[in-house]
C-alpha positions in Angstrom: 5.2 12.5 12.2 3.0 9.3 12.6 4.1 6.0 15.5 2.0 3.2 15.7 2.6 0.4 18.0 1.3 -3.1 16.1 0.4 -6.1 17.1 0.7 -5.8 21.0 3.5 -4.1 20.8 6.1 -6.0 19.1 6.2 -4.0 15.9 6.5 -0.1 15.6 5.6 1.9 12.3 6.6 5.5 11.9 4.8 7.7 9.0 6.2 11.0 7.7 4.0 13.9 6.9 4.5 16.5 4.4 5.9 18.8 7.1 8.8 16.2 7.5 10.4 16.9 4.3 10.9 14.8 0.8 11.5 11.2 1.4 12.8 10.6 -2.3 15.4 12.0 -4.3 14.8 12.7 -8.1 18.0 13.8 -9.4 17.2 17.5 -8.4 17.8 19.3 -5.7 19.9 18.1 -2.4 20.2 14.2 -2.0 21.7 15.1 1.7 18.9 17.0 2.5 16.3 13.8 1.9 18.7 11.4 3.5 18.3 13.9 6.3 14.7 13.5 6.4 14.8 10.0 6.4 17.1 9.8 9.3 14.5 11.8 11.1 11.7 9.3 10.7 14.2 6.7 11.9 14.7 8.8 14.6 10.9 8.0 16.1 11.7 4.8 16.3 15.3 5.1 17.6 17.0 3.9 14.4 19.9 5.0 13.6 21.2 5.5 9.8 23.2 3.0 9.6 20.5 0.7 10.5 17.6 1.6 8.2 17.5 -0.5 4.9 15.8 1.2 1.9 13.3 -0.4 -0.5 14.0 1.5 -4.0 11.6 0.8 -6.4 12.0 1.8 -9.8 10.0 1.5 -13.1 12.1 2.1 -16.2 13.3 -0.7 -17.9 12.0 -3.6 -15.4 10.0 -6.4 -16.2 9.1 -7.7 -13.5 7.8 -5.7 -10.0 7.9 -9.2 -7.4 12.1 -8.8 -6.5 12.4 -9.0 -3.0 15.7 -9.9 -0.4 16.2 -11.0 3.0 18.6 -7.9 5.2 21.1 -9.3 7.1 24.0 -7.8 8.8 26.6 -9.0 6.3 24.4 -7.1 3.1 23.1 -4.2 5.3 25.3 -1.4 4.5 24.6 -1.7 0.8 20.8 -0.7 1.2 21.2 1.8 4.0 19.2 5.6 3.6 23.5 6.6 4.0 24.2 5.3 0.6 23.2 7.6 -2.8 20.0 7.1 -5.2 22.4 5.0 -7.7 23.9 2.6 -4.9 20.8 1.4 -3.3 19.9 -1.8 -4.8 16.4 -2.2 -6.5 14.1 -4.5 -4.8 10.1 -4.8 -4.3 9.9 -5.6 -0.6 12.6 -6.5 2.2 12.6 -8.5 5.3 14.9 -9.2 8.1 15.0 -11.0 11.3 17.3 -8.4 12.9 15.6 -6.9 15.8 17.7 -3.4 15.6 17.1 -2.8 11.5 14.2 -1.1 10.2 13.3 -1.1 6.5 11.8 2.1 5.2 9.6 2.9 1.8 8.9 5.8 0.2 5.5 6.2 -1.3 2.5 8.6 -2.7 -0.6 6.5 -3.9 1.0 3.2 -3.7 0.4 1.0 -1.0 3.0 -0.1 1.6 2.6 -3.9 3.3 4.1 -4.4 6.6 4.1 -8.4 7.3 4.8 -9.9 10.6 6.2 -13.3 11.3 6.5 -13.3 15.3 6.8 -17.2 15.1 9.7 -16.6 13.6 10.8 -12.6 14.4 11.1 -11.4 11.4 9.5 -8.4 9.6 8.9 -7.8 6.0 7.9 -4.1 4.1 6.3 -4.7 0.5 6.5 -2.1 -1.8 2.1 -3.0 -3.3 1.7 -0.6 -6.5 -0.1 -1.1 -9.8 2.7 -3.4 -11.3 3.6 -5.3 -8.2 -0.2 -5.8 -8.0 -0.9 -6.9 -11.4 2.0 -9.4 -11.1 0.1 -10.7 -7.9 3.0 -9.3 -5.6 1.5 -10.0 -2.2 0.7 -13.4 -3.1 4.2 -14.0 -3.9 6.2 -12.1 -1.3 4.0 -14.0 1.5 5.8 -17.2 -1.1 8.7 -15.8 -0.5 8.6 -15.8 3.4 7.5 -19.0 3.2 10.3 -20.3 1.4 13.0 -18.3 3.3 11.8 -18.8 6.6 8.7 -21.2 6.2 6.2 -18.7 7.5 3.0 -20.3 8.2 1.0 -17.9 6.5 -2.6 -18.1 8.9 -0.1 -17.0 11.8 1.3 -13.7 10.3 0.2 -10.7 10.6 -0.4 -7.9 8.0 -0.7 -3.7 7.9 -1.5 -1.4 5.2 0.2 2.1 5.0 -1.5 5.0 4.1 -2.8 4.8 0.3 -5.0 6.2 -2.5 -8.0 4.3 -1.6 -9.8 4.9 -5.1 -7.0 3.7 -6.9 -8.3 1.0 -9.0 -6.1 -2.1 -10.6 -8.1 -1.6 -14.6 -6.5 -5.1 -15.5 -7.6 -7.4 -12.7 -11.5 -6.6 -13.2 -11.3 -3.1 -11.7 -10.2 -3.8 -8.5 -9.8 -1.4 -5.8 -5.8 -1.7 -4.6 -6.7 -2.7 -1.4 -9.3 -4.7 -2.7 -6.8 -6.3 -5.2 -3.9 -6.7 -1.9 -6.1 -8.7 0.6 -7.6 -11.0 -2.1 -4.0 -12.0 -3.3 -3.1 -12.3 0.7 -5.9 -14.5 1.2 -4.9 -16.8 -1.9 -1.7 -16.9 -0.2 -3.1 -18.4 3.3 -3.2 -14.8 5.1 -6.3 -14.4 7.5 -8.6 -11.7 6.4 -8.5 -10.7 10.6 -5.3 -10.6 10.7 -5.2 -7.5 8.2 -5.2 -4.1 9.8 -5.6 -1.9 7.0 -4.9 2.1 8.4 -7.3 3.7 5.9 -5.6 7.2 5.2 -6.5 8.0 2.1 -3.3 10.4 0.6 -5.7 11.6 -2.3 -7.5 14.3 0.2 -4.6 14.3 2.9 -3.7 17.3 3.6 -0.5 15.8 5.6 0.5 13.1 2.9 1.8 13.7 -0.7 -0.6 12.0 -3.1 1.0 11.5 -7.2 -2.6 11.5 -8.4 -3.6 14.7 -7.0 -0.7 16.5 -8.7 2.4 15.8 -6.2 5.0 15.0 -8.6 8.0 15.6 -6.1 7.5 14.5 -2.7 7.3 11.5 -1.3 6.3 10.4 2.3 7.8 7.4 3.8 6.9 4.4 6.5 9.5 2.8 8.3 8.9 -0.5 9.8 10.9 -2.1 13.2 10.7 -5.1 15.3 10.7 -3.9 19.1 13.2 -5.2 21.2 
């Protein structure tokens, strides 16, 4: 298990390793046993279940890969890691201004954007794959905070998860993901230094599940806090 303190200390990321257990159920073997291991990431950064809102992507049979929602108390218990696969509402990317609620993602290749608003305390987790990318997802979920909370966009701050650094967006010129990410940032108003991008490539990990490299079943997962 990863911690990182960001940003002098007012954000906290914790990363599971492979070690940690599955961080994503597929409809076989014990959902219990995931939410378990999601509870332990939590855990590091003194989360409790009830408290940790899930981003749950999925692919079949959407059109678009840019849905993303503000947590609050009142809608919290409907995206917590307590709930089942099937009741967790699909989104892209959450953020929430409530400093005891931590948003976590599950991931492989793709790559996971934390965003920082400490003007106005809240903190966002985007979901950045191939199909959020292509439909210029970071662009639009720095938009989004913008509209929601009127982020000024040259005053937040951004992190990249782990990710498949080779990974290459074919239909935006060949891009490299991160490549693709910080160009659609930068349209958005986001200062290039204010970008810490981790580097940990999952392809050649040998901590971190990578999809590409023939990890069909396991996925790691970053969870996101404000510090209080």
């Amino acid at each position: 298990m990863i911690k990182q303190v960001l940003f002098s200390g007012k954000v906290e990321v914790a990363i599971s390793e492979i070690n940690d257990g599955n961080m994503r159920f597929f409809g076989n073997g014990d959902e219990a046993e995931i939410i378990k291991n999601q509870k332990n990431v939590g855990n590091i950064l003194e989360l409790t279940s009830e408290k940790i809102a899930r981003i749950k992507t999925i692919y079949d049979d959407r059109k678009v890969f840019t849905d993303y929602h503000e947590i609050t108390n009142k809608n919290l218990p409907k995206y917590t890691i307590l709930n089942s696969e099937e009741q967790i509402p699909i989104s892209d990317g959450l953020v929430t201004k409530c400093p005891d609620v931590g948003i976590l993602l599950p991931l492989a290749d793709c790559l996971g954007i934390v965003v920082f608003d400490e003007e106005h305390s809240a903190v966002g987790l985007l979901h950045s794959g191939r199909q959020n990318i292509e439909q210029y997802g970071p662009k639009k979920f720095i938009e989004y905070l913008a509209k929601i909370f009127n982020s000024n966009p040259k005053k937040l701050k951004i992190y990249f998860s782990p990710y498949a650094l080779n990974y290459r967006i074919y239909k935006l010129d060949n891009m490299l993901l991160s490549e693709a990410a910080k160009a659609q940032l930068a349209k958005a108003g986001i200062l290039l230094e204010n970008i810490i991008d981790y580097k940990a490539n999952t392809v050649d990990s040998i901590n971190l599940p990578s999809y590409s490299s023939g990890d069909k079943t396991q996925r790691f997962a970053i969870v996101v806090k404000q510090t209080q």
